[in-house]
MDAnalysis code that builds the backbone (N, CA, C; Angstrom):
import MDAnalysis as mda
import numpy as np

u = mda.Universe.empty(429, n_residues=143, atom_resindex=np.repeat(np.arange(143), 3), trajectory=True)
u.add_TopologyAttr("name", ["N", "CA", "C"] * 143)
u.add_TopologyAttr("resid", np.arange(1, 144))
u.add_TopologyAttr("resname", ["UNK", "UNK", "UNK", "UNK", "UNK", "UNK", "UNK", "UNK", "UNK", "UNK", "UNK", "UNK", "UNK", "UNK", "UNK", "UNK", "UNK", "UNK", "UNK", "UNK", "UNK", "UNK", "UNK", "UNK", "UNK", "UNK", "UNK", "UNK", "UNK", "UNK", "UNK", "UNK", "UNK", "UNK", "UNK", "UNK", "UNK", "UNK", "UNK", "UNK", "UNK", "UNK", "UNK", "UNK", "UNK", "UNK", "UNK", "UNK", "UNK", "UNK", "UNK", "UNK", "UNK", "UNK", "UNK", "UNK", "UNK", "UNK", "UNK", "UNK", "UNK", "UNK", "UNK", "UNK", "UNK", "UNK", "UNK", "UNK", "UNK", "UNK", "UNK", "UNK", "UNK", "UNK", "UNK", "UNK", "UNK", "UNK", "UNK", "UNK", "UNK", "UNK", "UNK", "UNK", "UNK", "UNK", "UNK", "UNK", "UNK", "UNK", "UNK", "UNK", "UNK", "UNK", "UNK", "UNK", "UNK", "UNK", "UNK", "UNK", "UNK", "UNK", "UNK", "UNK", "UNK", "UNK", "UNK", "UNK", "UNK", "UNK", "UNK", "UNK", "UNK", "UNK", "UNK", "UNK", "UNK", "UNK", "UNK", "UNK", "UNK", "UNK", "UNK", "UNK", "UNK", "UNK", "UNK", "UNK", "UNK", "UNK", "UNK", "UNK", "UNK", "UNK", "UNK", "UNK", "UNK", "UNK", "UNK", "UNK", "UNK", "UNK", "UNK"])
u.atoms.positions = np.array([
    [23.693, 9.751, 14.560],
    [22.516, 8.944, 14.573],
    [21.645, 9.281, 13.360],
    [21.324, 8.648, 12.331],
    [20.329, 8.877, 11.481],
    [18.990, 8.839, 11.843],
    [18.098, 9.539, 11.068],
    [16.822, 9.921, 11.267],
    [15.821, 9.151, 10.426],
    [15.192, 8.351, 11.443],
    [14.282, 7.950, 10.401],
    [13.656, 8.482, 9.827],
    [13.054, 8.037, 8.682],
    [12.128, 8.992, 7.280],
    [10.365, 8.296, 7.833],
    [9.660, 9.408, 7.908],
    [8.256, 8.500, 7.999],
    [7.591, 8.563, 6.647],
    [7.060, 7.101, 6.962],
    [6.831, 6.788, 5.371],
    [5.676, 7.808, 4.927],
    [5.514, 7.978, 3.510],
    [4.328, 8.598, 3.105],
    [3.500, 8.009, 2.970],
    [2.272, 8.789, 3.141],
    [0.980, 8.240, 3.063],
    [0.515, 7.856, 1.827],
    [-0.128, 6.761, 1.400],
    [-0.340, 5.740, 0.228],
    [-1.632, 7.010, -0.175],
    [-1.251, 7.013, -1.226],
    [-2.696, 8.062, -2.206],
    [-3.398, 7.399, -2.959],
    [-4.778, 7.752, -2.428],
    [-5.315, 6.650, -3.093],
    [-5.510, 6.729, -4.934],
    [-5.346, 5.578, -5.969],
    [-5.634, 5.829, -7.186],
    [-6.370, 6.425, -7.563],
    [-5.849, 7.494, -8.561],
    [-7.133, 7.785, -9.630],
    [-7.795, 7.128, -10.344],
    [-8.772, 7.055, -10.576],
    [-9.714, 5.981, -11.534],
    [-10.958, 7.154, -12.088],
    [-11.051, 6.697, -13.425],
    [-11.946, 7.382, -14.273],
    [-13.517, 7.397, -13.893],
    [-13.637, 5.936, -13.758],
    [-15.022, 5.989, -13.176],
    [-15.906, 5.722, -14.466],
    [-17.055, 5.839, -14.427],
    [-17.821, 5.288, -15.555],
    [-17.934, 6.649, -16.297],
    [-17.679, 6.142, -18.054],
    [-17.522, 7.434, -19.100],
    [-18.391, 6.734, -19.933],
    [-18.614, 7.669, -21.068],
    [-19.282, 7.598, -21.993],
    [-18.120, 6.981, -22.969],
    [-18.066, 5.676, -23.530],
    [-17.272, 4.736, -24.491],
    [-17.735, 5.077, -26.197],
    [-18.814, 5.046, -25.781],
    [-19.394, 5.123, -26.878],
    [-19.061, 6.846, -27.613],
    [-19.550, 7.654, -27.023],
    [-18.966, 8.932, -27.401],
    [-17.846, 9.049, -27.701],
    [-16.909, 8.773, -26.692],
    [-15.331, 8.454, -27.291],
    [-14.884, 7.879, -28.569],
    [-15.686, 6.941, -28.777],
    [-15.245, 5.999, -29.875],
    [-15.819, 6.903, -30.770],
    [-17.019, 7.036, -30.639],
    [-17.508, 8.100, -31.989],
    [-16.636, 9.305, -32.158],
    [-16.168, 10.118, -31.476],
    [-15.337, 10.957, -31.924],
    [-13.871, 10.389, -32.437],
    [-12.821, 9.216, -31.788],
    [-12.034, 8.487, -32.465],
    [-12.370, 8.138, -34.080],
    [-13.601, 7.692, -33.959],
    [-13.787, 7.368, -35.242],
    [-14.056, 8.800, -36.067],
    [-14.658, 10.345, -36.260],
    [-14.658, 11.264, -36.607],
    [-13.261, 11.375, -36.858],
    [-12.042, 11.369, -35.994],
    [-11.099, 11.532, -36.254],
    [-10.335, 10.942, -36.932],
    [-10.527, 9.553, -36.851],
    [-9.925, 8.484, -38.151],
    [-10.200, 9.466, -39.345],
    [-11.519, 9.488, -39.397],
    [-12.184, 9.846, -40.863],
    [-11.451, 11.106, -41.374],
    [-10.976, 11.905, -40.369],
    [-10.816, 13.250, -40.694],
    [-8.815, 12.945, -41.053],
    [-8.723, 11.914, -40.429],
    [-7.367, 11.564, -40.829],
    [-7.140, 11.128, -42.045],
    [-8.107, 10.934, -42.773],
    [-7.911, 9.823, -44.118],
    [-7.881, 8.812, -44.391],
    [-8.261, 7.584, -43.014],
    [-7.930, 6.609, -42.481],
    [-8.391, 5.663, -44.186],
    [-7.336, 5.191, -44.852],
    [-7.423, 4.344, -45.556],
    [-8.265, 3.206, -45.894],
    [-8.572, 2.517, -44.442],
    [-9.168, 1.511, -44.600],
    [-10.320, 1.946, -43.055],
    [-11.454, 2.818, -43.446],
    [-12.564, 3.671, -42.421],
    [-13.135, 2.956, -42.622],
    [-13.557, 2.509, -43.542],
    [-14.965, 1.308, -43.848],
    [-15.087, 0.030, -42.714],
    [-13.444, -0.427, -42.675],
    [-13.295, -1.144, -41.645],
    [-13.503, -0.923, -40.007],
    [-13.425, 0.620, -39.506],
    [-13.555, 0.960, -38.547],
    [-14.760, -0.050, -37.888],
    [-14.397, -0.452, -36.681],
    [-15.126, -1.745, -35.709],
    [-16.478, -0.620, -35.386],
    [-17.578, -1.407, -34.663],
    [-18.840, -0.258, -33.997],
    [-18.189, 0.026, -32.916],
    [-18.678, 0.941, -32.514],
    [-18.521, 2.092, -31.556],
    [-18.691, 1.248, -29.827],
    [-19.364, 0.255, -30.202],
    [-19.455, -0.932, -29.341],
    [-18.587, -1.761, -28.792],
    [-17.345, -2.281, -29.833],
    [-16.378, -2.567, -29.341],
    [-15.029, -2.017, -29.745],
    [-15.374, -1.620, -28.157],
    [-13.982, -1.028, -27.745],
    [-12.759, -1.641, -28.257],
    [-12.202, -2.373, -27.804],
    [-11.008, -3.026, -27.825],
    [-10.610, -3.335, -29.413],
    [-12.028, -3.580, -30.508],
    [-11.324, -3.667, -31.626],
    [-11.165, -2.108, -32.079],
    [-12.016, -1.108, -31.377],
    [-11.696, 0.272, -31.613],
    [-10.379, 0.881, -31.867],
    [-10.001, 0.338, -30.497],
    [-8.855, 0.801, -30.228],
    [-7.894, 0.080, -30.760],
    [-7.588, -1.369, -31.198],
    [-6.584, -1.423, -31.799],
    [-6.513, -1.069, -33.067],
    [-7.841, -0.812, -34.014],
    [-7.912, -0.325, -35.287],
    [-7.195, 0.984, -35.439],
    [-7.229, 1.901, -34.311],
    [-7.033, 3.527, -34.189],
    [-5.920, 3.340, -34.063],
    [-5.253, 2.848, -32.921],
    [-3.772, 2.436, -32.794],
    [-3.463, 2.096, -34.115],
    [-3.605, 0.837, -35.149],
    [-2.953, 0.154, -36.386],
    [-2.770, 1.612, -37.344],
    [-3.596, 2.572, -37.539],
    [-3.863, 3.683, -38.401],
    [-3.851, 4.638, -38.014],
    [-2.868, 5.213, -37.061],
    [-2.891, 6.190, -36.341],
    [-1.375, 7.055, -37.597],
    [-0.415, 5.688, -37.835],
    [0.753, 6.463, -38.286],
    [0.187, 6.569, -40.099],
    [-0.753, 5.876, -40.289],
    [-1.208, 6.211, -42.390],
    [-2.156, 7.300, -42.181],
    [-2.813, 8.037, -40.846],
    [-3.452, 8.880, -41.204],
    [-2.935, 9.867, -42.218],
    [-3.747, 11.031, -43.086],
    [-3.338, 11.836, -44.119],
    [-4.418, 13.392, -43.941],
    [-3.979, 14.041, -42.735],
    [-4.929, 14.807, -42.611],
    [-5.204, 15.792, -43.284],
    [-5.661, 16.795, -44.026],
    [-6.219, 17.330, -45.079],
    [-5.855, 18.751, -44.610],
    [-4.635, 19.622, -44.442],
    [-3.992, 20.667, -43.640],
    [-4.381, 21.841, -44.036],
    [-5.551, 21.951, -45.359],
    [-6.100, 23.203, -45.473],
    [-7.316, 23.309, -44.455],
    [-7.737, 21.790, -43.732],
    [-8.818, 22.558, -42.701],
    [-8.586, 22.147, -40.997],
    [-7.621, 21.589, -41.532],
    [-6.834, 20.927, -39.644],
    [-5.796, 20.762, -39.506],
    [-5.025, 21.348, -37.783],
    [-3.778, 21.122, -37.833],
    [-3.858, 19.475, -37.696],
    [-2.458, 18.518, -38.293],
    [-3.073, 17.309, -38.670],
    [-2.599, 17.228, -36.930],
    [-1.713, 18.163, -36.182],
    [-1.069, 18.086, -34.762],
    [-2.801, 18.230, -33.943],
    [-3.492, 18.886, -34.134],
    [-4.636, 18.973, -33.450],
    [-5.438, 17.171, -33.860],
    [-5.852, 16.981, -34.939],
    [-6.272, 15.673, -35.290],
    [-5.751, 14.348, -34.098],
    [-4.403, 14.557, -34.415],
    [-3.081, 13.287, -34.318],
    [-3.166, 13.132, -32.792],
    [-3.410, 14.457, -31.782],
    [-3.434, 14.741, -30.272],
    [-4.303, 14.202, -29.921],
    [-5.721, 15.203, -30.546],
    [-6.772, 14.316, -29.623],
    [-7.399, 12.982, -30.126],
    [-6.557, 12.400, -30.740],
    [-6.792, 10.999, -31.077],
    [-6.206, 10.333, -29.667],
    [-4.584, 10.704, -29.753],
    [-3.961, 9.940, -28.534],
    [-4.775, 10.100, -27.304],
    [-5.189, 11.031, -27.158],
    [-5.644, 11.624, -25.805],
    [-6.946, 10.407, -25.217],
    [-7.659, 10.337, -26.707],
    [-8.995, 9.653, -26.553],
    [-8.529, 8.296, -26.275],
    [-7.408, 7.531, -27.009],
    [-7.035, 5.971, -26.985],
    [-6.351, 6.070, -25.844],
    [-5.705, 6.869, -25.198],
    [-5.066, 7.016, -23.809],
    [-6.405, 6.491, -22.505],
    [-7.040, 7.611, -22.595],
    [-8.350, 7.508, -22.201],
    [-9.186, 6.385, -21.810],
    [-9.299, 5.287, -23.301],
    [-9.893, 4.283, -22.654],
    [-8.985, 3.506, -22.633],
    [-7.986, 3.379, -23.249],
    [-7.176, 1.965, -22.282],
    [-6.954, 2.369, -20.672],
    [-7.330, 3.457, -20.438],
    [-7.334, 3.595, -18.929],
    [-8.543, 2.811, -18.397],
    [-9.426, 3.330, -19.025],
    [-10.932, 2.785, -18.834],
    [-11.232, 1.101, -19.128],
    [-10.574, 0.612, -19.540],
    [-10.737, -0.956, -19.870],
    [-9.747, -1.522, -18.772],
    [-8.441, -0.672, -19.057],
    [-7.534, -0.889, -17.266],
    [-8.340, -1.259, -16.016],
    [-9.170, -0.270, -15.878],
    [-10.053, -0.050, -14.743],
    [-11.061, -1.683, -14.487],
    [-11.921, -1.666, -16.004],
    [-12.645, -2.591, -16.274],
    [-12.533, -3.967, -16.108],
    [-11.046, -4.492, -16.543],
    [-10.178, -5.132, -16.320],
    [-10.058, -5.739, -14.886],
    [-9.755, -4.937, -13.941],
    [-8.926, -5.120, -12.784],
    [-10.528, -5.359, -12.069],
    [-11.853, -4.378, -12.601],
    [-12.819, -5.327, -11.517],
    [-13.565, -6.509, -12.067],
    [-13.424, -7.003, -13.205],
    [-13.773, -8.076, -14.074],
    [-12.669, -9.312, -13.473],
    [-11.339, -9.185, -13.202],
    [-10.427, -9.918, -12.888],
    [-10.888, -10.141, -10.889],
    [-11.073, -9.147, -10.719],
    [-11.648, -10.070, -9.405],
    [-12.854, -10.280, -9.112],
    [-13.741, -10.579, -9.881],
    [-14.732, -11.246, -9.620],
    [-14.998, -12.710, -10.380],
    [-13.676, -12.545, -11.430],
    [-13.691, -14.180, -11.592],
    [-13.075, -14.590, -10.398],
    [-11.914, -13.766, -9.492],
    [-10.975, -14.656, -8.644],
    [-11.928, -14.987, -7.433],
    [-12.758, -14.037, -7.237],
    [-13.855, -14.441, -6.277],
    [-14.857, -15.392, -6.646],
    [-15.019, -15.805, -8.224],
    [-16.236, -16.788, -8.079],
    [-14.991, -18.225, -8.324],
    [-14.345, -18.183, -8.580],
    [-13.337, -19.164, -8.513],
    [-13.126, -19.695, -6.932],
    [-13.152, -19.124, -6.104],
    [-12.721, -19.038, -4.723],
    [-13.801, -19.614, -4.061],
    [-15.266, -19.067, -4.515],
    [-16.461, -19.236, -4.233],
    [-16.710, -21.014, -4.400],
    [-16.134, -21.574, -5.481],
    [-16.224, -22.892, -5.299],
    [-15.244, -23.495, -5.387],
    [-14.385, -23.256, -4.590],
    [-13.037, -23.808, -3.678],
    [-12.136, -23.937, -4.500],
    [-11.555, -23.273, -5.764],
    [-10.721, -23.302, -6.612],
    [-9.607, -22.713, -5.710],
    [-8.215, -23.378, -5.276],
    [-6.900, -23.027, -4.278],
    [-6.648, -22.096, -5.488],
    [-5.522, -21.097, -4.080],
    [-4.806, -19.800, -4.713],
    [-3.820, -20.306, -5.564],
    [-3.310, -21.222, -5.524],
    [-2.369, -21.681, -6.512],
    [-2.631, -21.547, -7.696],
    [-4.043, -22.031, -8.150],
    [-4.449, -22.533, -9.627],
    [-4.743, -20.940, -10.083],
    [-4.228, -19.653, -9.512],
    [-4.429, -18.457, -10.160],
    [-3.535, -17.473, -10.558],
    [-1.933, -18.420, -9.907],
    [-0.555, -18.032, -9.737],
    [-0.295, -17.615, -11.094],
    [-0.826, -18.295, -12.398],
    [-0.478, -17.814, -14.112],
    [-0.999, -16.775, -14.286],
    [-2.382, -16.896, -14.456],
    [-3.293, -16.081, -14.691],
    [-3.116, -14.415, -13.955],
    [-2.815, -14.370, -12.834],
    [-2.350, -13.442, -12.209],
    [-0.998, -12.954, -12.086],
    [-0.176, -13.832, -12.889],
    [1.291, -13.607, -12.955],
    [1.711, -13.445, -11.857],
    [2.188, -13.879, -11.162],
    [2.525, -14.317, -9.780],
    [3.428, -15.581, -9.737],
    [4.283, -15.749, -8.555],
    [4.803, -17.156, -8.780],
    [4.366, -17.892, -7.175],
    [3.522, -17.708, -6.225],
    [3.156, -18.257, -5.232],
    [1.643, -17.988, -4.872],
    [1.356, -18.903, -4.221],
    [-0.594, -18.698, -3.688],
    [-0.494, -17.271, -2.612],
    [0.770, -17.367, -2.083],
    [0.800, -15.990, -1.483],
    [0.898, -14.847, -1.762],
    [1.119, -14.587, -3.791],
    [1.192, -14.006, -4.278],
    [0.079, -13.174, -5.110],
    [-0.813, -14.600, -5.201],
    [-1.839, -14.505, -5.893],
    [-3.070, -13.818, -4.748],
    [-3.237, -14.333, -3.261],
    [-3.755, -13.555, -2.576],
    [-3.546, -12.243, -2.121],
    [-2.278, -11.790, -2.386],
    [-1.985, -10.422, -2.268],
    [-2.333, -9.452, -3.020],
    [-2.267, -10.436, -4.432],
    [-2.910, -9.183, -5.810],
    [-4.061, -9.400, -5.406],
    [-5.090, -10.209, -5.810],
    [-6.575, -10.183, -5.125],
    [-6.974, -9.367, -3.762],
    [-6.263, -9.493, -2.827],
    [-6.102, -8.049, -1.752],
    [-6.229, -6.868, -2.130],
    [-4.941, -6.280, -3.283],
    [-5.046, -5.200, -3.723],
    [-5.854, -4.775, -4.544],
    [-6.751, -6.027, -5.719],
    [-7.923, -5.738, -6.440],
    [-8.746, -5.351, -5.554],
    [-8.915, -5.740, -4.813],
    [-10.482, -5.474, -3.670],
    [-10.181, -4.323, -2.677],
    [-9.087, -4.078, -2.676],
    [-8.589, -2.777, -1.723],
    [-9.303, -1.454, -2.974],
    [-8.718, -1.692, -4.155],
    [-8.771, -0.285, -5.181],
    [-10.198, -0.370, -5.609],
    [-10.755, -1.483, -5.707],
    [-12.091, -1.917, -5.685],
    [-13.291, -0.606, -4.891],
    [-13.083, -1.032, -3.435],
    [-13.108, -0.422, -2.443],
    [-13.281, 0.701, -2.193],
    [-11.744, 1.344, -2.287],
    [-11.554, 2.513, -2.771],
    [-12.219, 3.711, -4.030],
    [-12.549, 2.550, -4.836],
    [-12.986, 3.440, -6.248],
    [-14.508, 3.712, -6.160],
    [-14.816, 2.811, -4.851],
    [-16.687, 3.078, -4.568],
    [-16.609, 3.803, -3.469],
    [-15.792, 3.892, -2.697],
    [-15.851, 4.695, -1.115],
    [-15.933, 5.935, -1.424],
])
């Protein structure tokens, strides 16, 4: 007779929670600079994120770090560490920005269907399930 397995208990996500972006970015950007970043002038404000981060990402592999005063391995790390960081944090941002359009959409009778793309999904039953789980981690990340 086999034994059933009892399932494990669902853990709830980690989530960052509200950080300082701006600090981050300012030190990303210290670190560009300290990388040699070719084209620093261009570095986006500290404001937006997202062009932050893909600038840091584009110039992460021309950095030229200057090895009489940094390992360029210390530089090159906590760069990743920091762009790791907030694409977690925009992840986060993301997922409660995404359901509160699906809720004001809903709010004036827009059907689950018309969210099946947008949510990548291929059924309205699909699309209410992710919206479930937005508002479950939602939930969770304030409880």
């Amino acid at each position: 007779m086999a034994q059933s397995k009892k399932p494990r208990p669902k853990r709830s996500a980690i989530r960052l929670g509200e950080i300082n972006t701006v600090a981050l970015a300012d030190r990303l950007r210290e670190l560009d600079q300290a990388g040699g970043d070719p084209k620093f002038e261009r570095f986006p404000a500290c404001d937006e994120l997202l062009l932050v981060l893909r600038h840091a990402e584009r110039m992460a592999g021309e950095l030229r770090v200057d090895t009489t005063k940094v390992d360029p391995k210390d530089v090159m790390g906590e760069a990743a560490v920091i762009r790791t960081k907030l694409w977690q944090y925009l992840r986060e941002q993301a997922d409660a920005g995404q359901l509160k359009a699906i809720e004001a959409g809903r709010a004036v009778g827009t059907h689950w269907h018309r969210f099946n793309e947008a949510l990548c999904v291929n059924s309205k039953h699909g699309a209410q399930q992710k919206a479930q789980r937005l508002k479950a981690e939602q939930v969770q990340a304030s409880g």
